[in-house]
C-alpha positions as CSV (number, residue, x, y, z in Angstrom):
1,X,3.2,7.7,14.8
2,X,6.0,6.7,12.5
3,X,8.8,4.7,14.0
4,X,10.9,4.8,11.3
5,X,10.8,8.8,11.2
6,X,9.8,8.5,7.4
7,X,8.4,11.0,5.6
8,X,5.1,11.4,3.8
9,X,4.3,12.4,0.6
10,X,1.8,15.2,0.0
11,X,0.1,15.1,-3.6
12,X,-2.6,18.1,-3.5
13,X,-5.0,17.6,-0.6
14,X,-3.7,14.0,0.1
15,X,-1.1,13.0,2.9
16,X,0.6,9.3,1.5
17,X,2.4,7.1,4.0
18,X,5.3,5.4,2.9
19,X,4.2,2.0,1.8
20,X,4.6,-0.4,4.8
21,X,4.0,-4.4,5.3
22,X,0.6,-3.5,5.9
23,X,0.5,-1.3,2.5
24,X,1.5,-5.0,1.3
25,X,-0.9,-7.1,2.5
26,X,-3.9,-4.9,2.1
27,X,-2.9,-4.7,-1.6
28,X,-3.6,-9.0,-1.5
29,X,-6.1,-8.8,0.7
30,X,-8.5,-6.1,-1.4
31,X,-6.8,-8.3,-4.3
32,X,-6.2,-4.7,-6.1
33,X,-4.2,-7.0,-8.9
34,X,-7.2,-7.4,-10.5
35,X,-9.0,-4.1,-11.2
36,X,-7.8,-1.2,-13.4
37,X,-4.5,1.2,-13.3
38,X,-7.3,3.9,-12.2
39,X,-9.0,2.0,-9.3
40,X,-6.2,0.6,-8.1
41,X,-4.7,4.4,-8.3
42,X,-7.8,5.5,-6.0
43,X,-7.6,2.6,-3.8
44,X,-3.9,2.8,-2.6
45,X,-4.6,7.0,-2.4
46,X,-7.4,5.6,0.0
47,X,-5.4,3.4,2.1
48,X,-2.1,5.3,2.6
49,X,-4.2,8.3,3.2
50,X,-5.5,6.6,6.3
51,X,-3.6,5.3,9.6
52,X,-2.8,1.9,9.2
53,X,-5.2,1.1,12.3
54,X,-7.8,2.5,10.0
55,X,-7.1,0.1,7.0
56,X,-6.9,-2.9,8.9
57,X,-10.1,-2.3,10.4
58,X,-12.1,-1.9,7.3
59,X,-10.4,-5.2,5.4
60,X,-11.3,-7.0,9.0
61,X,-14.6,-5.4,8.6
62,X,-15.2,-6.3,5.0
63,X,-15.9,-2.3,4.5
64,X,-12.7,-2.0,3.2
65,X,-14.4,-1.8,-0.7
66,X,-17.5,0.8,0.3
67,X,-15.1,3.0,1.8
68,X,-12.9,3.3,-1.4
69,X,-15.5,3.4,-3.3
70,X,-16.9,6.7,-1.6
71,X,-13.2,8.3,-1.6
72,X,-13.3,7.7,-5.4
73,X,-16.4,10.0,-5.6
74,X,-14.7,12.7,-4.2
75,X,-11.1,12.1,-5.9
76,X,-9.5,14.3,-7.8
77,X,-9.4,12.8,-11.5
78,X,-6.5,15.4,-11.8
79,X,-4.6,14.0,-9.0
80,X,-4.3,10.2,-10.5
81,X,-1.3,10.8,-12.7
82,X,0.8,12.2,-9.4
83,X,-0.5,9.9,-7.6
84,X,0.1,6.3,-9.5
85,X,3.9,8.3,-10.5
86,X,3.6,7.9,-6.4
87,X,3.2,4.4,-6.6
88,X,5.2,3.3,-8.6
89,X,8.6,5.0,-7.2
90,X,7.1,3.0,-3.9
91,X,6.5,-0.3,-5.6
92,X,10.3,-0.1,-6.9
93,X,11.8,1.2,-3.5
94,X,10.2,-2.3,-1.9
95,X,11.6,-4.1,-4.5
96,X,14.7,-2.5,-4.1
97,X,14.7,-3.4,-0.7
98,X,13.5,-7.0,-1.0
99,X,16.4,-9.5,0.6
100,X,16.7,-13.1,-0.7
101,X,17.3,-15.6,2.2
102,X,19.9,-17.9,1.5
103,X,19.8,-21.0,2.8
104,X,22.2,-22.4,5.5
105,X,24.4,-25.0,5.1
106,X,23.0,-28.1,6.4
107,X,19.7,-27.7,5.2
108,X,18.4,-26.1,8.3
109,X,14.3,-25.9,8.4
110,X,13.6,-23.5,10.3
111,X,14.8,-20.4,7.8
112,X,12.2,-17.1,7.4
113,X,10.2,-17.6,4.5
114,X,10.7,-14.7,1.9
């Protein structure tokens, strides 16, 4: 279910959900910064393919990594261009939407961290 009434993207036979906070930390937490523009193409097709429910379970169960690497056998080598154009209009739309928190006067401490 989608609260937000967002829309996902369909790239051939792939469904994308909009990236989400838990699109966010799933990119840290499968540290996708450090592998290739490719993999990290495959991985994000492989997580916002999937309900978020799904995702979280697999980084939980540390089968996060065996699971993408059995959706890249079966991806589409054709499909990685759409798809990482995909990500990147996503990666700019968060950052377009990213708010700085100023702080208060007074030096209040108990601001929301950024």
């Amino acid at each position: 279910m989608n609260p937000f009434f967002l829309k996902n993207t369909v790239i051939g036979p792939l469904e994308l959900r909009p990236w989400t906070l838990t699109t966010q930390m799933a990119i840290m937490e499968l540290g996708l910064g450090g592998m290739n523009d490719q993999d990290q193409v495959v991985a994000v097709a492989w997580m916002q393919s999937r309900e978020p429910e799904e995702v979280e379970q697999a980084i939980s169960d540390k089968t996060a990594t065996a699971a993408i690497k059995a959706f890249s056998r079966a991806f589409p080598l054709a499909l990685a261009k759409p798809v990482a154009e995909w990500c990147r209009a996503q990666a700019e739309a968060v950052e377009t939407g990213r708010v700085e928190v100023i702080p208060q006067p007074g030096g209040r401490t108990d601001q929301p961290k950024n």
